[in-house]
N, C-alpha and C positions, 0 to 999 in steps of 0.2 A: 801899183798899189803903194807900193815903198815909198815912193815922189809925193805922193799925196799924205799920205804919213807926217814926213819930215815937214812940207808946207805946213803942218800941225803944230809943229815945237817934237814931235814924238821921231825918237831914234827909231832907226828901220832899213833895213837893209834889203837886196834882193840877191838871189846867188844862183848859181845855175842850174844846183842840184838840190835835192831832197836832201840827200847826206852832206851836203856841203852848210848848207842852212843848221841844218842841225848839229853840226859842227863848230858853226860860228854860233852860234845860241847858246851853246853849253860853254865855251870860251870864255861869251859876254858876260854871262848870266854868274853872279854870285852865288857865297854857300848855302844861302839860305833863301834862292829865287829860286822860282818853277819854270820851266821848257814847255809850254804847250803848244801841240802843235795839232792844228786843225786843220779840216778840208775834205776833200773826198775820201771815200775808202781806197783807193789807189794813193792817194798822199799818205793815210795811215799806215798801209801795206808797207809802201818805201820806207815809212820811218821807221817801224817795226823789225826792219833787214837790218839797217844802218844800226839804231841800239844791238839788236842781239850780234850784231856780225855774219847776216846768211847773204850766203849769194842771190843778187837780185835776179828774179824772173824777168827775161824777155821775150817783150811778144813784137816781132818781125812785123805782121801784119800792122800796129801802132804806128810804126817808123815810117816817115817822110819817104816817099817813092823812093826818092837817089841816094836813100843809105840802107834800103832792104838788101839784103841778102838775094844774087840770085836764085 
């Protein structure tokens, strides 16, 4: 999505994380620009952790076969 973005003229970036995005967003972002961040309610949930500072919920089951937990 970022790629297609930039082929636009439009700055954009892509990151690995939830909280890594929102990190560089508020970085980029001046005093007087807005952070919004959109997507499912799982992206809102994560960004919600990242501002207040709570430990993220993992759900095992979610994760790629070869990095569950046995």
């Amino acid at each position: 999505l970022a790629s297609h973005f930039r082929e636009l003229g439009v700055e954009a970036a892509a990151m690995p994380t939830t909280a890594d995005a929102l990190s560089t967003a508020l970085n980029m972002a001046g005093p007087r620009d807005l952070v919004l961040g959109t997507g499912s309610l799982f992206l809102a949930a994560e960004m919600r952790e990242a501002v207040l500072g709570i430990e993220p919920e993992l759900y095992p089951d979610l994760l790629p076969a070869d990095l569950r937990p046995p």
